[in-house]
BALOBA-1460 file (C-alpha; in Angstrom, 3 decimals):
// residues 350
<rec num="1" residu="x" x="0.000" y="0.000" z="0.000"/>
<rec num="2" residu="x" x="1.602" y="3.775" z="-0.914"/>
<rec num="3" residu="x" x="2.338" y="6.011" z="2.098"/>
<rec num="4" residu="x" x="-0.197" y="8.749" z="2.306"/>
<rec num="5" residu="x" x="0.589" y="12.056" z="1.380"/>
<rec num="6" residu="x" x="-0.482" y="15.354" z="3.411"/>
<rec num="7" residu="x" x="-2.107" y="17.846" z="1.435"/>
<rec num="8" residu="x" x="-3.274" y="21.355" z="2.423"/>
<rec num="9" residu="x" x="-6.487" y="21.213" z="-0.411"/>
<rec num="10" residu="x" x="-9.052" y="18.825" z="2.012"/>
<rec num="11" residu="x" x="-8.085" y="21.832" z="4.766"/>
<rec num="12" residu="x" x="-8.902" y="24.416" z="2.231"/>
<rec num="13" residu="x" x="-12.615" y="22.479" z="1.495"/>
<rec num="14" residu="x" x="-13.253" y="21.798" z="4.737"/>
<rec num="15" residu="x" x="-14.186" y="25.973" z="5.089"/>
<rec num="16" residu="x" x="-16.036" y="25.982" z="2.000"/>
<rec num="17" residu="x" x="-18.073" y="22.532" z="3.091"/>
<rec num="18" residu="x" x="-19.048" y="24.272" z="6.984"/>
<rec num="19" residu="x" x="-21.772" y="26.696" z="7.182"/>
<rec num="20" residu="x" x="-20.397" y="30.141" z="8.126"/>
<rec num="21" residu="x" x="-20.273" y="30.660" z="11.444"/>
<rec num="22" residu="x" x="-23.033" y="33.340" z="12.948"/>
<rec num="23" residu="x" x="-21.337" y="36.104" z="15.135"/>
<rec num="24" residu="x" x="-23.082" y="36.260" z="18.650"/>
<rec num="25" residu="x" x="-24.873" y="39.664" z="19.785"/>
<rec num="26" residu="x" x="-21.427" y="39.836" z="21.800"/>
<rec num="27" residu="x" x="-19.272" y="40.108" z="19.191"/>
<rec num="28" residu="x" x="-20.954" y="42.401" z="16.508"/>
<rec num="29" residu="x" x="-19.745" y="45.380" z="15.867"/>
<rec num="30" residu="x" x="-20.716" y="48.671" z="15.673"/>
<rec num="31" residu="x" x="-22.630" y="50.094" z="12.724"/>
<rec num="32" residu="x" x="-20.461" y="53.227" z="11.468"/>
<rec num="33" residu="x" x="-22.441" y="56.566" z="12.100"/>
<rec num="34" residu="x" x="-24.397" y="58.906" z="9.308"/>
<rec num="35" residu="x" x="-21.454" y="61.251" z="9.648"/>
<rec num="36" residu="x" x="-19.093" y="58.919" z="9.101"/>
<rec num="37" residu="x" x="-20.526" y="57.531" z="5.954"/>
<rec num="38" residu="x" x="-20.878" y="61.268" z="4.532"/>
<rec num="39" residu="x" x="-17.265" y="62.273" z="5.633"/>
<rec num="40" residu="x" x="-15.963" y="58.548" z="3.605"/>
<rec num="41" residu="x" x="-14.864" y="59.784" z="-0.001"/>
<rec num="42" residu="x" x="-16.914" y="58.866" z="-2.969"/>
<rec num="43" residu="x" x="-16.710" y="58.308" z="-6.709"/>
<rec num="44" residu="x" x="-19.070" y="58.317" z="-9.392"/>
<rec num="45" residu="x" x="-18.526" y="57.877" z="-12.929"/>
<rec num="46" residu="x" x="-19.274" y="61.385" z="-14.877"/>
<rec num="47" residu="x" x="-19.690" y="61.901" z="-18.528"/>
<rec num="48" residu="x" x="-17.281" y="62.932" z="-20.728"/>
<rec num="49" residu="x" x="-18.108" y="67.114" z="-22.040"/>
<rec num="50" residu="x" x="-20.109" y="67.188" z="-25.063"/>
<rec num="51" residu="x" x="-17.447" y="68.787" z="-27.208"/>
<rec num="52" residu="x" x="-15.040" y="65.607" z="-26.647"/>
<rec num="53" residu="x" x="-17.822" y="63.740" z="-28.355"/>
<rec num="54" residu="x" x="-17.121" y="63.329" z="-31.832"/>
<rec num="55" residu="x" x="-20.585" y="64.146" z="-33.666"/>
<rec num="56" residu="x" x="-21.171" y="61.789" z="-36.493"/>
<rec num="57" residu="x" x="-25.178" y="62.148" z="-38.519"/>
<rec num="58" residu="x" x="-25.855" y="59.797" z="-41.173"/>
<rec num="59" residu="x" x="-27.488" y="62.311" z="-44.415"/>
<rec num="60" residu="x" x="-31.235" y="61.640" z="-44.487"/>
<rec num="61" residu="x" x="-30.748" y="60.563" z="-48.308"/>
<rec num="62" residu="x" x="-27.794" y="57.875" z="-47.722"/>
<rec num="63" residu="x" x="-29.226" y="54.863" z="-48.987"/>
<rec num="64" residu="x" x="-26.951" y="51.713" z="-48.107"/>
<rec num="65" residu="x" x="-24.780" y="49.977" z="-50.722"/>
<rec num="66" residu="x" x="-26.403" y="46.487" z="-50.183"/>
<rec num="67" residu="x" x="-30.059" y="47.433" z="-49.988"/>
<rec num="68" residu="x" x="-31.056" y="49.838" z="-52.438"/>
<rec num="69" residu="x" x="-34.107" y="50.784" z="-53.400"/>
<rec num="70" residu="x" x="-36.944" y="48.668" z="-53.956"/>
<rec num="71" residu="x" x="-40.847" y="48.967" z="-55.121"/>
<rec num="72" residu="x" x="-41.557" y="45.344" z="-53.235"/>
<rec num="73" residu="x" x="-40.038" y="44.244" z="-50.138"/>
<rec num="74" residu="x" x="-36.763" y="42.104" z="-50.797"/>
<rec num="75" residu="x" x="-36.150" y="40.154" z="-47.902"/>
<rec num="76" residu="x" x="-39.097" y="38.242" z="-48.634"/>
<rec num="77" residu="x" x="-39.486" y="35.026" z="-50.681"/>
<rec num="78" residu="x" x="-41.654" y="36.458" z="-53.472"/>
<rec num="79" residu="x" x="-38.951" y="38.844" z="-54.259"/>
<rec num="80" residu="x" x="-35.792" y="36.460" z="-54.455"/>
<rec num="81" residu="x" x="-37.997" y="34.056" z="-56.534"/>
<rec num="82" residu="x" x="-38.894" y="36.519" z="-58.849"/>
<rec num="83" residu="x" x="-35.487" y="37.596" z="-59.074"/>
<rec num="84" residu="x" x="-34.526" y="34.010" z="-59.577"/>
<rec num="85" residu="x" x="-36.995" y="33.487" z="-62.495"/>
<rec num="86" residu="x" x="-35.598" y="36.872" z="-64.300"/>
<rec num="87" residu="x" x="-31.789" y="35.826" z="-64.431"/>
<rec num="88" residu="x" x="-33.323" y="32.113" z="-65.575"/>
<rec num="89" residu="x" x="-35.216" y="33.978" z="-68.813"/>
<rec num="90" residu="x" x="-32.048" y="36.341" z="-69.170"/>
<rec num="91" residu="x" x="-29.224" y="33.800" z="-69.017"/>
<rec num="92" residu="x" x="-31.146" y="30.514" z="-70.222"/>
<rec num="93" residu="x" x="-31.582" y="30.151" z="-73.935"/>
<rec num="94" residu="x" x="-34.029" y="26.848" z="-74.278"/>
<rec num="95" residu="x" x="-36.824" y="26.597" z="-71.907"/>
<rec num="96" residu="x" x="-39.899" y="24.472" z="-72.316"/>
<rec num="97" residu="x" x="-43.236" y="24.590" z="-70.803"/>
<rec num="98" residu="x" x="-45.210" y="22.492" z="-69.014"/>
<rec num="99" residu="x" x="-48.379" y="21.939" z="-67.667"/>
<rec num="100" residu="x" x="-48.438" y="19.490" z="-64.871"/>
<rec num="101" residu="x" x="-51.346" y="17.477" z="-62.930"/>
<rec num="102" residu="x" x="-50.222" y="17.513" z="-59.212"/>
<rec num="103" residu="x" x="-47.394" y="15.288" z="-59.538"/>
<rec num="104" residu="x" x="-46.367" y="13.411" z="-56.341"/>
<rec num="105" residu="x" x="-42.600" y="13.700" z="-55.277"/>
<rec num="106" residu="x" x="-42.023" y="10.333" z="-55.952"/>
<rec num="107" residu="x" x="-43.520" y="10.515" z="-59.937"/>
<rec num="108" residu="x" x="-41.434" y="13.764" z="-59.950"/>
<rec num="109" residu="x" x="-38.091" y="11.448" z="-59.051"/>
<rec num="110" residu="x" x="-39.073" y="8.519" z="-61.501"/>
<rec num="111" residu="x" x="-39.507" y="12.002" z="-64.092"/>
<rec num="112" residu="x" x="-36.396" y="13.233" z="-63.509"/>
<rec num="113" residu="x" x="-34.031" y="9.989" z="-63.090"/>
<rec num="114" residu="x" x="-35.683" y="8.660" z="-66.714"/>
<rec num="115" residu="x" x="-34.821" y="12.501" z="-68.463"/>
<rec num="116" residu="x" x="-30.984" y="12.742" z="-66.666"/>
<rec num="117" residu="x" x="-30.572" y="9.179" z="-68.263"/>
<rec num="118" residu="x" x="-32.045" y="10.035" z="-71.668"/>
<rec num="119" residu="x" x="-29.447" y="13.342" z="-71.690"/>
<rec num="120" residu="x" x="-27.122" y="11.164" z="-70.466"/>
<rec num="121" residu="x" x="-27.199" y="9.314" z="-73.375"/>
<rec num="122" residu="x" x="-26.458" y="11.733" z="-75.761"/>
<rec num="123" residu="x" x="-23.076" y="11.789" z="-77.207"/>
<rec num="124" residu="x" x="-22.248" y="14.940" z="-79.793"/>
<rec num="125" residu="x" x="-18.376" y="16.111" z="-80.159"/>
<rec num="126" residu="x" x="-17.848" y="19.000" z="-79.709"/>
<rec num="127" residu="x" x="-21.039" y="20.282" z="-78.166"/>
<rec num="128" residu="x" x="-19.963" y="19.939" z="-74.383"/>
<rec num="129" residu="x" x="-22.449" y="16.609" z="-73.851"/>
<rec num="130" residu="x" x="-21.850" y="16.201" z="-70.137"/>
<rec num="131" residu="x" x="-22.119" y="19.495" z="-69.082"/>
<rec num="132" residu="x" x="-25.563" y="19.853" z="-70.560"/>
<rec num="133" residu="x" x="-26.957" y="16.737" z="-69.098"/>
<rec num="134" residu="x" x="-25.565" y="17.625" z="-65.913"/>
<rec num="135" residu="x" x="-27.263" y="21.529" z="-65.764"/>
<rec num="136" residu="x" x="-30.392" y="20.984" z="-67.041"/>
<rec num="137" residu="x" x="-33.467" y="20.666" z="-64.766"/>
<rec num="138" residu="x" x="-37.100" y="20.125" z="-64.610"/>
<rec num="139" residu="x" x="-38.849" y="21.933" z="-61.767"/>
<rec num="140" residu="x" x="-41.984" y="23.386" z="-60.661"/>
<rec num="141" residu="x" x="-42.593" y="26.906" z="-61.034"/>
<rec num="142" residu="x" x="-45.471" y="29.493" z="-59.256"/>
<rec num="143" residu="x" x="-47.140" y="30.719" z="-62.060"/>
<rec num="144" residu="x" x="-47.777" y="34.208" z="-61.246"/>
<rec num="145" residu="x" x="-44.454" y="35.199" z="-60.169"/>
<rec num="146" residu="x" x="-43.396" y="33.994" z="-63.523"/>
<rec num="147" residu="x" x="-45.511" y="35.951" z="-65.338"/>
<rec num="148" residu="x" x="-44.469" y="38.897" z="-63.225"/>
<rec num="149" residu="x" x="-40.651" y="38.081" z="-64.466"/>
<rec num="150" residu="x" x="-42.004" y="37.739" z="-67.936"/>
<rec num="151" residu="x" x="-43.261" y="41.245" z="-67.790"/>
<rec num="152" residu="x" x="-39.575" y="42.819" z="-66.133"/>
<rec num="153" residu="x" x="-37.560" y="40.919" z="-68.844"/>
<rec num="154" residu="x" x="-39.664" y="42.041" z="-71.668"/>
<rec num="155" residu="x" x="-40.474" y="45.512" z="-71.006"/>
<rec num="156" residu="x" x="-37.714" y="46.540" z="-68.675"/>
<rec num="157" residu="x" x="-34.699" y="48.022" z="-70.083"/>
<rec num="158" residu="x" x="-31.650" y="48.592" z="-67.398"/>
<rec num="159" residu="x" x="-29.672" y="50.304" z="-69.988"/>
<rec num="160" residu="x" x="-32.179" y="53.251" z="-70.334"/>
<rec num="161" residu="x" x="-32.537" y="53.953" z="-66.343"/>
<rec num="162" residu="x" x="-31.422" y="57.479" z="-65.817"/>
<rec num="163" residu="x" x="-29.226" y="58.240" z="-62.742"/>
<rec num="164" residu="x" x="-30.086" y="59.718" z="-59.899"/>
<rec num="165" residu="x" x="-28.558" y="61.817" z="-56.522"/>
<rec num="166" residu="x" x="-27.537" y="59.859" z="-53.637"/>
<rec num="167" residu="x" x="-25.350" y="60.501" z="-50.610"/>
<rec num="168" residu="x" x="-22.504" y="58.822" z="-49.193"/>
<rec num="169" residu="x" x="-22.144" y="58.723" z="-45.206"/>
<rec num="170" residu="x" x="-19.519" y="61.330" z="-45.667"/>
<rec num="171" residu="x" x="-22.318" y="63.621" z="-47.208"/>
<rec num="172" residu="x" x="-20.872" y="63.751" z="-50.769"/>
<rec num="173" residu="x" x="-23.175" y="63.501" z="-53.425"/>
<rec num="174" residu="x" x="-22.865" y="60.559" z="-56.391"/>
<rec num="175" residu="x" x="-24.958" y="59.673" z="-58.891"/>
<rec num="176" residu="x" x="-26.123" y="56.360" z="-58.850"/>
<rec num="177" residu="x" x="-27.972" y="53.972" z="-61.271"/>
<rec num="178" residu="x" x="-31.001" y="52.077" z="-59.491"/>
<rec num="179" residu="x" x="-31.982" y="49.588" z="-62.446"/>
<rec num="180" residu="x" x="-32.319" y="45.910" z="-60.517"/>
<rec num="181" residu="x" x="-35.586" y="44.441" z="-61.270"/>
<rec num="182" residu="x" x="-37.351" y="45.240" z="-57.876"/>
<rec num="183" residu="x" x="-36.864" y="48.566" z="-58.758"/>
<rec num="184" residu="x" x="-39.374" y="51.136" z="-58.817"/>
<rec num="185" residu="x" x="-37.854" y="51.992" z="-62.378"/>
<rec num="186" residu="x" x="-38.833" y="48.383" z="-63.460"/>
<rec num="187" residu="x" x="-41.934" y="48.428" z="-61.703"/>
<rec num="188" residu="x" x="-42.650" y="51.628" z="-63.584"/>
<rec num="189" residu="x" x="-42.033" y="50.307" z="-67.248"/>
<rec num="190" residu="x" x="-44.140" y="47.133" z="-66.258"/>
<rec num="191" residu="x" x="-47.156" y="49.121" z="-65.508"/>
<rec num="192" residu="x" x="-46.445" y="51.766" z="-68.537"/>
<rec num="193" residu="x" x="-46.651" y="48.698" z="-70.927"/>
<rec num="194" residu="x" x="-49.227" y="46.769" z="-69.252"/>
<rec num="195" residu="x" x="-51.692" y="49.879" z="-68.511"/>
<rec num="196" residu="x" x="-55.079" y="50.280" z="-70.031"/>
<rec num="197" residu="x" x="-57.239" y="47.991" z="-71.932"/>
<rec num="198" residu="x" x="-55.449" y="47.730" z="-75.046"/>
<rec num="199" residu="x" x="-54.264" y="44.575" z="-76.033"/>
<rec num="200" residu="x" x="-50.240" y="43.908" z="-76.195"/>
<rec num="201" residu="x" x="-48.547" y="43.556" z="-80.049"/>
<rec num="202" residu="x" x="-48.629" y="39.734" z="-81.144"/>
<rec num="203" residu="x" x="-44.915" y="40.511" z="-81.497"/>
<rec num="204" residu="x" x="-43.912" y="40.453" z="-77.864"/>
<rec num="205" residu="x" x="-43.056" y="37.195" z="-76.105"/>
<rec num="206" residu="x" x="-44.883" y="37.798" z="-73.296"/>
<rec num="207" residu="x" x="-48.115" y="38.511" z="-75.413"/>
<rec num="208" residu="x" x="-47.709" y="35.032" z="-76.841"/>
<rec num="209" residu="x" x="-46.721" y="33.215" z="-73.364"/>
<rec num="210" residu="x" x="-49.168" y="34.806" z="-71.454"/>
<rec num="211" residu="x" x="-52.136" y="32.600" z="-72.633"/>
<rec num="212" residu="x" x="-50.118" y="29.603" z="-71.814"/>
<rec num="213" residu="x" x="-49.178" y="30.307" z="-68.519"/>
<rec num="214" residu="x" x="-53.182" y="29.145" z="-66.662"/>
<rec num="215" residu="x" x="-52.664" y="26.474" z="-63.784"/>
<rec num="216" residu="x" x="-49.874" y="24.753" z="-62.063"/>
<rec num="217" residu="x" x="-46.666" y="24.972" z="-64.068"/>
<rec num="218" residu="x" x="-43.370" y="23.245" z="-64.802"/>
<rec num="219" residu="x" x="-40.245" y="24.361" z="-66.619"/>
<rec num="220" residu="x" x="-37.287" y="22.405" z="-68.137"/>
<rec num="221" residu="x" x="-34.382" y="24.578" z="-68.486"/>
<rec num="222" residu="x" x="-31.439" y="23.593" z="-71.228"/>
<rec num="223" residu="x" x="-28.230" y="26.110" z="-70.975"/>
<rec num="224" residu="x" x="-27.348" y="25.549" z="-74.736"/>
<rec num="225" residu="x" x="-29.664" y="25.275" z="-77.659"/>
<rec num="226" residu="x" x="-29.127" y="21.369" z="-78.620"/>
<rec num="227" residu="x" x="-31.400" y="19.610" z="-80.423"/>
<rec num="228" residu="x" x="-29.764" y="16.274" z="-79.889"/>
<rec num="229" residu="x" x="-30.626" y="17.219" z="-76.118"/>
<rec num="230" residu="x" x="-33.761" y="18.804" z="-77.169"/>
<rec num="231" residu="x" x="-34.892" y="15.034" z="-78.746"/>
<rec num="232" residu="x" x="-33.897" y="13.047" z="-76.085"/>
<rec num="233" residu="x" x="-35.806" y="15.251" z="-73.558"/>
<rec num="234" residu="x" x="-38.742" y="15.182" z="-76.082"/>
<rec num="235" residu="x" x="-38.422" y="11.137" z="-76.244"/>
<rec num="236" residu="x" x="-39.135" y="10.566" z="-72.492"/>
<rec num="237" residu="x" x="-41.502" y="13.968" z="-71.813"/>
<rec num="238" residu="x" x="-43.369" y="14.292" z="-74.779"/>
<rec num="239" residu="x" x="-43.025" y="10.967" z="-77.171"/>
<rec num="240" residu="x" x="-44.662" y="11.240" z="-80.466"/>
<rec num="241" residu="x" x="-43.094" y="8.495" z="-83.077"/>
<rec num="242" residu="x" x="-41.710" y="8.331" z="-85.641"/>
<rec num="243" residu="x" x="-39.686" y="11.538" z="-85.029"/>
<rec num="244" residu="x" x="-39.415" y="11.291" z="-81.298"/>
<rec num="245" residu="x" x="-40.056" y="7.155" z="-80.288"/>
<rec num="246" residu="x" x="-40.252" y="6.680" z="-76.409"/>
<rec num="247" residu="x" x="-37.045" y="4.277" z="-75.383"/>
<rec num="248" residu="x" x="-37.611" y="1.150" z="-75.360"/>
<rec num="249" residu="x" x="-38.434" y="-1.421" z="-72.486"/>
<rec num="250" residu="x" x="-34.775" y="-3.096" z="-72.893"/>
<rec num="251" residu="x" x="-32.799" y="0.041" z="-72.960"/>
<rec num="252" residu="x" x="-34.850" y="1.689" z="-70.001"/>
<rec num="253" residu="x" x="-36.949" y="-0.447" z="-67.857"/>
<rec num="254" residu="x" x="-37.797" y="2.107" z="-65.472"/>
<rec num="255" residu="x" x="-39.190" y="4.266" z="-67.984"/>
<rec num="256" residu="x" x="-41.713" y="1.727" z="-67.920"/>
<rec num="257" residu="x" x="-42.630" y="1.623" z="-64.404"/>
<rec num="258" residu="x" x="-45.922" y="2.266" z="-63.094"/>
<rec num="259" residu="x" x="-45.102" y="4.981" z="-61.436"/>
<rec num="260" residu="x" x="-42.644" y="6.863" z="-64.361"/>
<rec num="261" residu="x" x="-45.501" y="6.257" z="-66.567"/>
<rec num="262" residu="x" x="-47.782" y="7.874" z="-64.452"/>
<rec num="263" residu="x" x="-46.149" y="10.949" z="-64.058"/>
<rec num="264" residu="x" x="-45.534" y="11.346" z="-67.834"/>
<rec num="265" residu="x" x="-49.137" y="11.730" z="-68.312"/>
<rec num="266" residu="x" x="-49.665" y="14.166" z="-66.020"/>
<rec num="267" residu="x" x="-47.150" y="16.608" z="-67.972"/>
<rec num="268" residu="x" x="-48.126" y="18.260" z="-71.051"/>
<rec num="269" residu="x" x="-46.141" y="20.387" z="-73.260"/>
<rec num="270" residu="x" x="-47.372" y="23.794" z="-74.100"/>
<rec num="271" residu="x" x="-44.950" y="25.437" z="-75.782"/>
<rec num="272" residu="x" x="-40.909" y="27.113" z="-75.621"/>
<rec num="273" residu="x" x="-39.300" y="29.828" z="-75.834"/>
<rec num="274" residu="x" x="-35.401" y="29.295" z="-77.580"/>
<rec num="275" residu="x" x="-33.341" y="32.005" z="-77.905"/>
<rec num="276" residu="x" x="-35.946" y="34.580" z="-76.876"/>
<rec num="277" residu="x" x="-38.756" y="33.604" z="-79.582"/>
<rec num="278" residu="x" x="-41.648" y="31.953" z="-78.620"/>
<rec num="279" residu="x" x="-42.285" y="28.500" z="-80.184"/>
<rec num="280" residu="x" x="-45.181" y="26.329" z="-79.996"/>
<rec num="281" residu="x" x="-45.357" y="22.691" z="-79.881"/>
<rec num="282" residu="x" x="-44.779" y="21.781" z="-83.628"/>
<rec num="283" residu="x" x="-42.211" y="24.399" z="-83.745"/>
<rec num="284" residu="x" x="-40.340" y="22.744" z="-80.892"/>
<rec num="285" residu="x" x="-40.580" y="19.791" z="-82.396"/>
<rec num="286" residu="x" x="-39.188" y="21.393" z="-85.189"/>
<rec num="287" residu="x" x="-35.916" y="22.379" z="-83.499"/>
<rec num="288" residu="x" x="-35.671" y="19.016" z="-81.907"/>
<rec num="289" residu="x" x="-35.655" y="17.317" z="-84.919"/>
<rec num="290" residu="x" x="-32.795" y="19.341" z="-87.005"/>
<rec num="291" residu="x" x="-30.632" y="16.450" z="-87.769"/>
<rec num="292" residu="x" x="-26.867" y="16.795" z="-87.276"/>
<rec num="293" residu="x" x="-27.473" y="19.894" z="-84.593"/>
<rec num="294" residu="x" x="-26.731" y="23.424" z="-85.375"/>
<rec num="295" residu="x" x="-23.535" y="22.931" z="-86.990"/>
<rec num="296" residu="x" x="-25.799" y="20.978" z="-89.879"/>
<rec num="297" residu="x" x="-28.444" y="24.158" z="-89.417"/>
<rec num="298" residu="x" x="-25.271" y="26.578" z="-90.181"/>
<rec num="299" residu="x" x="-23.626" y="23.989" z="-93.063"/>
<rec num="300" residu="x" x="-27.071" y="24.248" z="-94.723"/>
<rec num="301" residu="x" x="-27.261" y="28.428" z="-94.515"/>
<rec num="302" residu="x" x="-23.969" y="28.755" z="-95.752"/>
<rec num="303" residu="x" x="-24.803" y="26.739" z="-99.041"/>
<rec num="304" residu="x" x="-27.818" y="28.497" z="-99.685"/>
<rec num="305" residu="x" x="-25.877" y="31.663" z="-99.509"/>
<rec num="306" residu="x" x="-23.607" y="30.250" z="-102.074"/>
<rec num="307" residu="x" x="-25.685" y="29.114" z="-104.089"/>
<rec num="308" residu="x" x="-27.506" y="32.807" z="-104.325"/>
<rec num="309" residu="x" x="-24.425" y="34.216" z="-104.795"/>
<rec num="310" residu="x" x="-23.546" y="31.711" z="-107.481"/>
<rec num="311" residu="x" x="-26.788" y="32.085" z="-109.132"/>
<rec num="312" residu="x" x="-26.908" y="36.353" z="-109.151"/>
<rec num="313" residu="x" x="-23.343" y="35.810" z="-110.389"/>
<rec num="314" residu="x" x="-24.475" y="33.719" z="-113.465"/>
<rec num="315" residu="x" x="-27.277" y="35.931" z="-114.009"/>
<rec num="316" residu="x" x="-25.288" y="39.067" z="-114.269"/>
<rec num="317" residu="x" x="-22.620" y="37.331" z="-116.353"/>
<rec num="318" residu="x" x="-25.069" y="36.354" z="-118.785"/>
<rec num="319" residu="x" x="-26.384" y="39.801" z="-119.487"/>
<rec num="320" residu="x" x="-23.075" y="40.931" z="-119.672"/>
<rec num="321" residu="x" x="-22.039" y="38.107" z="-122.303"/>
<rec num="322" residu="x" x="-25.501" y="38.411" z="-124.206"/>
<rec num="323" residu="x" x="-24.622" y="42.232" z="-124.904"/>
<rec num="324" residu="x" x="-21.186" y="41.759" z="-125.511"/>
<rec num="325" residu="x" x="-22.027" y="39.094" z="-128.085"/>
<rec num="326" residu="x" x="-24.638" y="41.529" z="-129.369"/>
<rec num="327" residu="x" x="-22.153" y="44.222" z="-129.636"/>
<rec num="328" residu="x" x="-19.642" y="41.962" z="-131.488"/>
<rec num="329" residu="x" x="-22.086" y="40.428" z="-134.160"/>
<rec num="330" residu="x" x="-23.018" y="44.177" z="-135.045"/>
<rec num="331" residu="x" x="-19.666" y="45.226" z="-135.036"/>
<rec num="332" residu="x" x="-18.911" y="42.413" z="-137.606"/>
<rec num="333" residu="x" x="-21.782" y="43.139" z="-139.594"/>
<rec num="334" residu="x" x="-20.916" y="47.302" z="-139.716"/>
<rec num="335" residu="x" x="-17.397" y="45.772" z="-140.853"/>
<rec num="336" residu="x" x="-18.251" y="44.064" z="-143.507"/>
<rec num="337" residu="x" x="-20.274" y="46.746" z="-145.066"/>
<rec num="338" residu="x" x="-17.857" y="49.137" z="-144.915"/>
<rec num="339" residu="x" x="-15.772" y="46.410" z="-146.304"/>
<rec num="340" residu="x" x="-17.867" y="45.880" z="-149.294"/>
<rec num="341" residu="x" x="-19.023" y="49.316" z="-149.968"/>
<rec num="342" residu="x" x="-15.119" y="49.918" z="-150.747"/>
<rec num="343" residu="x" x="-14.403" y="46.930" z="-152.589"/>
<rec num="344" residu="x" x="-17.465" y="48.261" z="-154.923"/>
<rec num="345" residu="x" x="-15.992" y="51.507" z="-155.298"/>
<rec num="346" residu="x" x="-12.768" y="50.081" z="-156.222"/>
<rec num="347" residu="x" x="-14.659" y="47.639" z="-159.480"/>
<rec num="348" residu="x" x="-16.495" y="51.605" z="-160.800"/>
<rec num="349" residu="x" x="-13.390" y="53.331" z="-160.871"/>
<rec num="350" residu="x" x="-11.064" y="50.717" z="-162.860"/>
């Protein structure tokens, strides 16, 4: 057994374990007298003059850096979706447009898994395959907020803001460009174009989407124009053989499944909108079915450019032949009279 060691800690506890001991009416002392506590020094904390203060006032017009301006309040959901759905129609060049019949989360999974294997199928050179399959997306939208971004990307212009007068917190005055789309300045142009009873020109987008957007909706976003991807998105969302045959039970079983196929009927394609034009279903069908991609589109443009040039070429050639041709027969024919008028000259006078 190890010696025991003496330590001075248990001595220290034992005065925090006892009770404090209560002084007897013997041995308390004295309480110190009014005068006494009067005469005792005291302290108290003052405040500083108020010319050491430094004086610092924000201008009433400073408006901060990271919240300017807005016509709708933009901490709220609303307003970062519909700022979400604007950069989607500015920076997305193929969307299509669905209508959709309440799917449930799990159709929406069998939807999706059976579309990112279809894209992943596609294999063009050149084109950036995988990075296409891997961006695009299917999801639900709210239908009136997208119309509302419809309306700022159309008819709002953030080139043709003016500037206006701000302050800084050091009082200078800047001018200052407030053109995001919660703006008022956006909210401004919306209502300018969309005021009155008078319907909007045919020849706006969101005169032709409009109609289409009634109901629950559904968007599937592409971040190039494809139509290799377009076809094999059209193939599992909206089959229609010959041009676009659904795949087949051996090359995708699931796409077969009760539960894929149920969710495919509850989607129905309305119409697109690719690079900024609106298209409706047979014209997205159209783009989906240009064979060989763009590149083939672009091959097939050049040529008939050549061949018009080739053709007004051979047409202004020919004029100019025909009349120099003319020119040359008469010239032969004025030669030869002058020719013989001399040669009969020549016979009278021998």
């Amino acid at each position: 057994m190890p010696p025991r060691l003496r330590c001075a800690a248990p001595r220290g506890l034992g005065s925090v374990i006892k009770p404090p001991r209560v002084p007897s009416p013997s041995t308390v002392l004295p309480l110190p007298s009014i005068a006494a506590v009067g005469a005792a020094t005291r302290t108290y904390a003052t405040a500083a003059p108020a010319s050491r203060v430094s004086s610092f006032n924000v201008p009433a017009d400073y408006v901060p850096p990271t919240k300017p301006p807005s016509a709708r309040p933009s901490d709220t959901r609303k307003s970062q979706l519909l700022r979400t759905y604007t950069a989607l129609l500015r920076s997305t060049p193929l969307i299509l447009i669905f209508q959709h019949n309440n799917l449930t989360a799990v159709e929406w999974a069998a939807v999706r898994r059976e579309l990112r294997i279809a894209l992943n199928g596609v294999s063009t050179p050149g084109t950036g395959s995988a990075e296409i399959a891997e961006t695009t997306q299917l999801q639900v939208i709210r239908t009136r907020i997208f119309d509302v971004a419809l309306k700022i990307v159309e008819f709002h212009d953030p080139s043709k803001v003016a500037p206006t007068t701000a302050s800084t917190l050091s009082g200078e005055k800047i001018q200052v460009v407030y053109n995001h789309d919660l703006s008022p300045a956006a909210y401004d142009a919306v209502k300018a174009a969309t005021k009155g009873d008078a319907p909007l020109p045919n020849s706006t987008a969101y005169a032709q989407l409009s109609p289409l957007l009634v109901g629950p909706m559904a968007i599937l976003t592409l971040p190039a124009v494809s139509p290799t991807h377009l076809a094999a998105a059209l193939s599992v969302l909206c089959p229609s053989p010959p041009a676009f045959p659904p795949p087949s039970k051996k090359k995708s079983p699931g796409y077969h499944e009760p539960i894929a196929q149920s969710g495919l009927q509850k989607l129905m394609l309305v119409g697109g909108r690719i690079e900024g034009k609106v298209f409706d279903l047979e014209g997205v069908k159209w783009v989906g079915g240009i064979e060989g991609g763009l590149d083939s589109l672009r091959a097939q443009l050049v040529y008939m450019l050549q061949s018009a040039g080739l053709g007004l070429t051979s047409a202004l050639e020919g004029a100019s032949k025909s009349l120099w041709l003319t020119m040359e027969s008469r010239r032969s024919v004025l030669e030869e009279e002058q020719n013989g008028g001399k040669e009969g000259e020549k016979k009278e006078s021998s």
